[in-house]
N, C-alpha and C positions, 0 to 999 in steps of 0.2 A: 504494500500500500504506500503511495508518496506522502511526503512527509506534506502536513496543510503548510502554505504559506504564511508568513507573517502576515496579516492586516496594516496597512499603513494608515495612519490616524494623525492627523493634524489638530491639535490641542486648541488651539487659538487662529480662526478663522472669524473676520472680523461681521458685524449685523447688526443692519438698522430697520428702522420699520423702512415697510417696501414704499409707504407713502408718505414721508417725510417731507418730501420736497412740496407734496400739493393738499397735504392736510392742517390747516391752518392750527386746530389744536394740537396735533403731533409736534409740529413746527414749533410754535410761541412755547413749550412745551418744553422743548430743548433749549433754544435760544434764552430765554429766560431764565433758565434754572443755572445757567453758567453763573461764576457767584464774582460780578464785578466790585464786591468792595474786598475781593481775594487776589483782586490783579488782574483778573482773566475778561476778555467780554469774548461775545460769541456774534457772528450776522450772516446772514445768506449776499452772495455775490456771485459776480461771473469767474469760470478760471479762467487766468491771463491770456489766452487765446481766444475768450469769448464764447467758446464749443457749448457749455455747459455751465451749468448752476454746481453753486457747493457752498457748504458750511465751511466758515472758517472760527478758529478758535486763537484769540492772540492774546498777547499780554496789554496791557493797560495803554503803552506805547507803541501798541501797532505791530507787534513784532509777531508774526504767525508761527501757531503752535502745532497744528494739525488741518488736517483740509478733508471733510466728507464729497467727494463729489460723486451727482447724479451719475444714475447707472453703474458705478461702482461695485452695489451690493447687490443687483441682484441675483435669484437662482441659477437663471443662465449662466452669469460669470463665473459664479462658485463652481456648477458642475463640470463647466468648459477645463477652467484653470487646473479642477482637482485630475480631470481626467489626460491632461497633458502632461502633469507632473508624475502622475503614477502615486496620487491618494485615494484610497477607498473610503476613508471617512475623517470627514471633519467636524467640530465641536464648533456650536458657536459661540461666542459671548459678544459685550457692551465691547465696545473700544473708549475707555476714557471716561464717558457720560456718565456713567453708572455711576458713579461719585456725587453728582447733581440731581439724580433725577427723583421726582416727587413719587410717590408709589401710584398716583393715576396715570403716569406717563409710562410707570414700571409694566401695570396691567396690560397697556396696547403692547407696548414691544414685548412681552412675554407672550401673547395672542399671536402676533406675527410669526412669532419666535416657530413656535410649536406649529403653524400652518406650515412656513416655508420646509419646516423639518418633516411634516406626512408628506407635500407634494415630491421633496426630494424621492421618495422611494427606499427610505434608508440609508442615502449618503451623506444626511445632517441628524448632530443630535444636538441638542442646546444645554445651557446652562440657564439658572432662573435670574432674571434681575431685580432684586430685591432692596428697597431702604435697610439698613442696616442694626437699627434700632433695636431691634425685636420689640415693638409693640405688638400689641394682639391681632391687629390688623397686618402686619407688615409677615408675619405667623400664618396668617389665614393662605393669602398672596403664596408663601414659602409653599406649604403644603399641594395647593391647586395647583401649582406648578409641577410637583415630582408626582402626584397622585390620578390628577385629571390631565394633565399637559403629556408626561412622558419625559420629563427635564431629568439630567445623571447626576445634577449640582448645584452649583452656586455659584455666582460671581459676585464680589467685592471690588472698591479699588484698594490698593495698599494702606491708604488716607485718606480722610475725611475731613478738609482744610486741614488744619495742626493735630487733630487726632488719627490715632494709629489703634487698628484692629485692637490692641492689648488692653486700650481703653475702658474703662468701667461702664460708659456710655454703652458698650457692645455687648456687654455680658450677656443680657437676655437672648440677643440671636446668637452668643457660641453656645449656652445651652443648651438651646434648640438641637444645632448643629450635629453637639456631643453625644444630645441624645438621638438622632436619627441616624447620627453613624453617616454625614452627607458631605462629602468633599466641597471644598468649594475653590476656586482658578481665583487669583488675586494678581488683579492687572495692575500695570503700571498707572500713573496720574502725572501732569505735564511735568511735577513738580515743581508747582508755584512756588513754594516757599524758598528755592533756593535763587532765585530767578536773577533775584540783583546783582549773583554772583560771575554770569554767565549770558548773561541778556542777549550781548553786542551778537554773538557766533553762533549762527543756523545750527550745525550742527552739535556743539554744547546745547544749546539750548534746546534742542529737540531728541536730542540720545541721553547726555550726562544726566538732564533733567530727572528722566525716568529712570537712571541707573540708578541715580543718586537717592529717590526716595525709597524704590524696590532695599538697595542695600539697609537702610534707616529700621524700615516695617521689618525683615529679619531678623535684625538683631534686636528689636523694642520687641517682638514676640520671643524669640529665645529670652532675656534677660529679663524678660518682666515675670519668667515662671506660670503663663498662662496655660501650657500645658500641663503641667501637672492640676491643673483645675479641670481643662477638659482634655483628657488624653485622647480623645478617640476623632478630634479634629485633625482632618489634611489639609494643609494647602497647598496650590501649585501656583508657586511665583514667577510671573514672566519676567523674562533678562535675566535668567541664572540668579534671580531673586537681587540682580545690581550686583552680578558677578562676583556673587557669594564664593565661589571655585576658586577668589585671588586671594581672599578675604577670610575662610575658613579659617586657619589656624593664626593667623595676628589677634583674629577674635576672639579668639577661645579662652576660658578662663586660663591663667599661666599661677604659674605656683613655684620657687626657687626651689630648688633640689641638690644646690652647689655646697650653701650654706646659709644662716639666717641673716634677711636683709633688715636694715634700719628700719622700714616702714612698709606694708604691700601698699604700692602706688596704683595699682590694678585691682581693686576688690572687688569679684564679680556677683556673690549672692547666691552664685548656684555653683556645682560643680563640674570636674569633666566628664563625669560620667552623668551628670543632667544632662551636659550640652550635649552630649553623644548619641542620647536616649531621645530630644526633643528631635537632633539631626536622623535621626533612623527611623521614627516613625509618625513625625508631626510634620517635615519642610521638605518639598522636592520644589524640582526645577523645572521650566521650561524653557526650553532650549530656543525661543523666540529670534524668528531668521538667524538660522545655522550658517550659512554663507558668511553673514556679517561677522562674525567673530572671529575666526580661520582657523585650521585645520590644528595647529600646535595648542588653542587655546581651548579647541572642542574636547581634545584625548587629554590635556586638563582636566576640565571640568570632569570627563569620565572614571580618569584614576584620583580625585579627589571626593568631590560627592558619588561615583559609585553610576553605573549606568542602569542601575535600578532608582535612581532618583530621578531621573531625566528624560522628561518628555518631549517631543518636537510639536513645535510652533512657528509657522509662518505670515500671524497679525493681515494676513490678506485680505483687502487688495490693495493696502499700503503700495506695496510695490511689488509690482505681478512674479519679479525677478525674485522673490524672498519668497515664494511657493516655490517656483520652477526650478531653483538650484535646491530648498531644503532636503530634498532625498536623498540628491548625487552628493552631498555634501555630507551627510551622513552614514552615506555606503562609502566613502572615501577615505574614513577615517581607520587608524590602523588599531581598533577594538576586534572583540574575537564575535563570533556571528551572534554568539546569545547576548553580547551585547547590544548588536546593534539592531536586532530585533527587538529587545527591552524598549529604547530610545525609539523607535521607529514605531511601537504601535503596544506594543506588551505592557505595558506601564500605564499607557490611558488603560486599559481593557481591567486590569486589574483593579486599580484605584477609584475607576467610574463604575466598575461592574458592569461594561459594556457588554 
C-alpha cells in the first residue's frame, strides 16, 4: 500500500468579508473601528494606478501601514493561488483588524467566514473572530462559531493597544479557551506603539513593526506565568512569534553556575524548567512567508524551537510570491522528511484536529 501523502496546509491565509468594499455597514464598520487616538487612521482610496479600490491603514502622518485591495480576497484567488503553489488546504483568519473590531462586525465576517469555507469544497477552514473580552456575549459569538459554523479556532491579535493577551482584562476568554481545549493563531498588529521609533522606513515600519510586538506578547505570556493558570491553551504566533528562534535562549531565565554573583541582575519569576514546559506545550510558531526569512535562518528556527512547533504561513495575498515560493522553500530546507512534513501540514492537522 503507498505511503498517504502529507497534506499541505497553509496556517495563515488572509479574509475579508467578500463585501467590504460595497457594504456600507461592513465598511464604516472597519474604517471606524481603526482607533485614531492610537496613531493609526484607516480610509478607502484608489491604488496608485487607479485599477482598483483599497483600504489603507496608516499612521497618524500619512505613512501606510497595510493596503486591502478589491478583489484580492476573493474565493477565486484563494483557490487559483493555492492550486498553483501545491496547497491542499488553507486556514483563514482576520489580517490585523481583529484587534479593532466590534463583535457586530465580528458576527458578518464570521458568517462570510464559514460561507466562503462550504463553497470552497473543503479547501478552507476558518478561525473565529472574536472580541477578546470574554463577556457573555462575546462567549455566545465563540461557541456559534466552532459549534454551528464548523470554525478549528480562534484568532486574537498579539495586542490590544498597550494590552497583551496575559492581561487580567482576558482572563475570562483564556478560561473559556482552557476549558474547550481550542487553539487559537495570534497575528501580528502594525505595532503602533513602537512606531516613533521606526516611522521614516517602509520596511521597519511594516516588518520590524510586527516583529517587534509578536516578540513582546511571547515573552509577557511566558513570564507572566499564565500558563500554569490555563495549561491546556495553544497559540500559534505569526513571525516565529518576532523571531522567537534568535531570541530563545538570551530569554530564558539564566542562573550563574560559575560561582555566586553580587546580585541576580536577571530575576525571572519562573524557572527553566517553567520556561521549557510553557515552550513545549503552550507556544508554537508560524513560519509566516518562508521565503522571506532564508534558508540558514529557516533550519534555525527548526533545530531550535523543534519542527514540531512550526507551522507554515503565507499571510496571502499580501504578496502572491509569499504563497508561491512557501513550499519550494520548505522542501529546500536540509531537515529530515518527518520534519518537513510536520512544518508542511502535520502540525496544523494535529493542533487544529483537522
Amino acid at each position: 500500500m503507498a505511503e498517504k501523502k502529507q497534506r499541505v496546509i497553509d496556517d495563515n491565509m488572509h479574509f475579508l468579508p467578500t463585501d467590504l468594499f460595497t457594504n456600507q455597514k461592513v465598511l464604516n464598520g472597519f474604517l471606524y473601528s481603526a482607533p485614531i487616538t492610537m496613531g493609526v487612521k484607516a480610509y478607502k482610496a484608489m491604488t496608485p494606478d487607479g485599477a482598483k479600490e483599497q483600504i489603507v491603514l496608516a499612521t497618524d502622518s500619512g505613512e501606510e501601514i497595510l493596503n486591502y485591495v478589491e478583489g484580492d480576497y476573493t474565493l477565486e484567488a484563494k483557490i487559483e493561488a493555492m492550486d498553483e503553489a501545491g496547497v491542499d488546504l488553507c486556514m483563514l483568519r482576520m489580517p490585523v483588524w481583529q484587534e479593532w473590531l466590534p463583535l457586530e462586525i465580528c458576527k458578518i465576517v464570521n458568517d462570510q467566514a464559514a460561507e466562503m469555507c462550504r463553497l470552497s469544497e473543503g479547501r478552507l477552514v476558518a478561525n473565529a473572530v472574536v472580541p477578546p473580552y470574554g463577556r457573555p456575549e462575546d462567549i455566545a459569538e465563540l461557541k456559534r462559531c466552532v459549534e454551528e459554523l464548523g470554525m478549528i479556532g480562534v484568532q486574537f491579535a498579539c495586542s490590544y493597544g498597550n494590552k497583551f493577551l496575559d492581561d487580567d482584562l482576558f482572563k475570562p476568554m483564556m478560561k473559556v479557551l482552557n476549558e474547550m481545549e481550542l487553539p487559537a493563531v495570534v497575528h501580528h498588529t502594525p505595532g503602533q506603539n513602537s512606531f516613533k521609533n521606526f516611522e521614516d522606513f517602509t520596511i521597519l515600519r511594516r516588518e520590524l513593526g510586527r516583529i517587534t510586538v509578536q516578540a513582546t506578547a511571547v515573552g509577557r505570556e511566558i513570564y507572566s506565568g499564565m500558563f500554569d493558570e490555563f495549561p491546556n491553551l495553544k497559540f500559534v504566533h505569526t513571525m516565529f512569534g518576532g523571531n522567537w528562534f534568535g531570541l530563545a535562549n538570551i530569554l530564558a531565565p539564566h542562573k550563574s553556575t560559575k560561582k555566586k554573583e553580587a546580585m541576580d541582575r536577571l530575576p525571572s519569576g519562573i524557572s527553566k524548567e517553567d520556561y521549557d514546559r510553557y515552550m513545549k506545550n503552550n507556544i508554537y510558531f508560524d513560519a509566516t512567508h518562508p521565503m522571506s526569512w532564508g534558508k540558514a535562518q529557516l533550519e534555525c528556527a527548526v533545530k531550535v524551537c523543534g519542527a514540531d512547533h512550526i507551522l507554515m504561513g503565507s499571510s496571502f495575498p499580501v504578496f502572491y510570491e509569499w504563497m508561491a515560493r512557501s513550499v519550494e522553500t520548505i522542501n529546500s530546507l536540509d531537515i529530515t522528511e518527518d520534519e518537513r512534513n510536520l512544518i508542511l501540514g502535520g502540525n496544523a492537522e494535529r493542533i487544529f484536529k483537522l
